[in-house]
N, C-alpha and C positions, 0 to 999 in steps of 0.2 A: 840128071838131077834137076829139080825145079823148086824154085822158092815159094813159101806158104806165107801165110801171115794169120798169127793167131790173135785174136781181138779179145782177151777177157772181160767178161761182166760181170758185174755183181758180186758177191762174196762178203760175209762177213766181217768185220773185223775187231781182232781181238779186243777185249777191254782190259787186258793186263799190260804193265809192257814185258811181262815175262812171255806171255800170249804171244805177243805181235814181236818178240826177239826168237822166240820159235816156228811162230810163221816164216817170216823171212830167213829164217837158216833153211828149212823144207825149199826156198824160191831158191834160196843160193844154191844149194846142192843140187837142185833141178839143171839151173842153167850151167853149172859148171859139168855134169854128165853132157847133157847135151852139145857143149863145147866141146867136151873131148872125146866126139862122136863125130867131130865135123859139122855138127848140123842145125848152131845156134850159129844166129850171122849177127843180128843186133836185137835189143829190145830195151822198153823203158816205162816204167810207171808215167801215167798220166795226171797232172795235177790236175784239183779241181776247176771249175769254171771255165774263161774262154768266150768267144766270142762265133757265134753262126752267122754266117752273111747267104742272103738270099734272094731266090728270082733276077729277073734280068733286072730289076732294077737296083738288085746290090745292098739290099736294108740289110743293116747288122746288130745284132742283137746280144744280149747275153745269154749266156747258156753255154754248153745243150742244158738243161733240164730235162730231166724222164727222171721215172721211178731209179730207185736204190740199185735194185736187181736188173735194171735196162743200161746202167751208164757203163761204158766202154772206159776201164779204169788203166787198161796198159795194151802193151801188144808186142808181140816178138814175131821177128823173121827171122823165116826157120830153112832148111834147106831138105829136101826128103824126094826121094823115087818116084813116089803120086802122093794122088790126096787120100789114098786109102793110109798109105804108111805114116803120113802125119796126122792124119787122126789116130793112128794109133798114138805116135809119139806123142800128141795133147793126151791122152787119158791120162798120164803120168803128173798130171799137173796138180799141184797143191790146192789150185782154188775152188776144186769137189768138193775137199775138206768142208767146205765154210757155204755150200751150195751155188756155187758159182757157177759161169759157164765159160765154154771156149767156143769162139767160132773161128773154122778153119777154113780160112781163103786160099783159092791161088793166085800167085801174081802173074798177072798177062805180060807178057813179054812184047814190049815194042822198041823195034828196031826202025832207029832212023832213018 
């Protein structure tokens, strides 16, 4: 088994809060399947804003800023056989719904 990491972007979001108490029942029942699959390890919504620091010389800045559908708004690590089975297991995610996307990493493994 090897760990993924799923970075979501973009997505809608509701403008009811009946909307956005349905969306997140869809995220809760995702990651509690997942959980009891073994194969959710951690994950967490991204607040807005933040700070980007850069070049050797270390300038920091606010942001990230990018478009709507480019901001990286959460991410979960996941646990899965390859990266073919964790893309399957992302297709199951809610944020299709709302045109989002999933990008699915793996994590490099380094040993001390």
């Amino acid at each position: 088994m090897s760990n993924f990491m799923f970075l979501f972007r973009g997505g809608e979001t509701p403008t009811s809060p009946e909307g956005m108490q349905a969306q997140m029942q869809k995220w809760m029942n995702w990651i509690q399947r997942l959980r009891s699959e073994g194969k959710y390890l951690a994950g967490d919504p991204l607040q807005g804003g933040g700070k980007v620091i850069r070049s050797t010389r270390k300038v920091i800045t606010d942001g990230p800023f990018a478009e709507g559908k480019e901001i990286v708004g959460g991410y979960f690590l996941i646990r899965a056989e390859s990266l073919d089975q964790a893309v399957e297991i992302s297709k199951d995610c809610p944020i299709f719904e709302s045109d989002g996307s999933v990008e699915v990493r793996p994590v490099q493994v380094v040993n001390p």
